[in-house]
N, C-alpha and C positions, 0 to 999 in steps of 0.2 A: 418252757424253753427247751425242754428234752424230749427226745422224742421216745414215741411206745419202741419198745425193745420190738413188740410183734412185729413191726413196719421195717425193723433192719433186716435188709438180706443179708449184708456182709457182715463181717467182722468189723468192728471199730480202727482196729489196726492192723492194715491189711497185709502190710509189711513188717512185719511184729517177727516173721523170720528171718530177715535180711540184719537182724538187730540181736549182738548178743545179752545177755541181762546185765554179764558183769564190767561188758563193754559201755552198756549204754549208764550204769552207774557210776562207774567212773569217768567217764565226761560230764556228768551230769556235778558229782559231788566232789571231784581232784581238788578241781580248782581252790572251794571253799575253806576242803579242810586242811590244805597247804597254808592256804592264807592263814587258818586259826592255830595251826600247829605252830607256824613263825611265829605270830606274834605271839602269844604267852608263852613260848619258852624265849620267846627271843626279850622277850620282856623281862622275864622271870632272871634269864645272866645278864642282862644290860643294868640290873637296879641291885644284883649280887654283887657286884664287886666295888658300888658304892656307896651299900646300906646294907653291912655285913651285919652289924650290930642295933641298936636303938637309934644311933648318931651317924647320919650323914656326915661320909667322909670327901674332902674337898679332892682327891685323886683317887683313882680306882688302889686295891690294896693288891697287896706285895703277892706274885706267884699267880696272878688271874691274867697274865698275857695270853692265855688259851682262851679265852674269850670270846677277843674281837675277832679271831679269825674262824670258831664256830660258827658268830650270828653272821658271818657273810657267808659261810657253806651255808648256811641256814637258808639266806635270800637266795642264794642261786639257786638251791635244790626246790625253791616253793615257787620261785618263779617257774624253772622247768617243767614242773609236775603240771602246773595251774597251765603253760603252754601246750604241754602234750593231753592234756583234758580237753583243750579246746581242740585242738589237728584232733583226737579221736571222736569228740561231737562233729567235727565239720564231716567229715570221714562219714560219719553216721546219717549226716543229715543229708547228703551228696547220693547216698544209697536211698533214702525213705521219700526226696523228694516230690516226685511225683505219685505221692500215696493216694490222693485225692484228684480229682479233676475237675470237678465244679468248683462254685465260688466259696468265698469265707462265709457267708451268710448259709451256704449248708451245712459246709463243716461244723460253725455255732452248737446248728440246730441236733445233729446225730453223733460229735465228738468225734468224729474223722481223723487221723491226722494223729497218733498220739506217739509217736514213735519218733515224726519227725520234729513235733512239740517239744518232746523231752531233748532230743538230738540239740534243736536250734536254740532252746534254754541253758544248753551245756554250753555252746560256741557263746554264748555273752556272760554265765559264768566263769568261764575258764577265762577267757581274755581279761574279763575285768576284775578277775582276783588275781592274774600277773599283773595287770597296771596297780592294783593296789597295794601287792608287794613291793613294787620297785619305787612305789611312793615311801613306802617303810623303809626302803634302802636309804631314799634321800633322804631322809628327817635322819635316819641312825648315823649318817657320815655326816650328815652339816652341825647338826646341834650336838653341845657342849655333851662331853661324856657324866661328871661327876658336879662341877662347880654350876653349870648354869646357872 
């Protein structure tokens, strides 16, 4: 399924210039690690201020009003991030487009394409770990803080 390296004339990625590394990494990884960042910290103060101790308390505890208004800078800031990972993958992938000009069946075969691979993997991580965050936002504003 791969081909002899001897038979490539080009480069694999031919537009590997057009593409910076710590640009194309951060489109590629923004998104995710936004997502993973909010949730366990946002997790980690969401279950503080009502299982301070052994014993689940029926209200959040006394001086944790700083809280709720963290894990929402929280969601906005990981939405944002996870959004501007995607605009810099599309950005990326708008650039490497036409890296290739044959079909997929060649690309397959000589791995063609790997810039705008990485690029067009950023744009549907990045989008779908903002829609995942803003999913996190809905569950954190509709269900119950402490009692559930």
């Amino acid at each position: 399924m791969t081909a002899d390296p001897a038979s490539l004339t080009h480069h694999p990625a031919p537009h590997r210039d057009r593409v910076g590394r710590y640009e194309s990494a951060f489109g590629l990884l923004g998104g995710p690690l936004a997502w993973f960042v909010q949730l366990c910290t946002g997790y980690g103060l969401a279950s503080w201020s009502c299982f301070p101790k052994d014993q689940r308390g029926l209200t959040p505890i006394e001086g944790a009003a700083w809280i709720w208004p963290t894990i929402i800078a929280m969601l906005v800031a990981a939405v944002v991030i996870a959004l501007a990972a995607c605009y810099t993958s599309w950005r990326l992938f708008r650039r490497t487009r036409d890296e290739a000009a044959k079909g997929h069946h060649h690309l397959m075969e000589v791995g063609v394409g790997r810039t705008r691979f990485v690029a067009l993997w950023g744009v549907l991580l990045g989008g779908g770990f903002a829609l995942a965050t803003i999913i996190n936002a809905v569950a954190f504003m509709v269900l119950p803080r402490c009692a559930g």
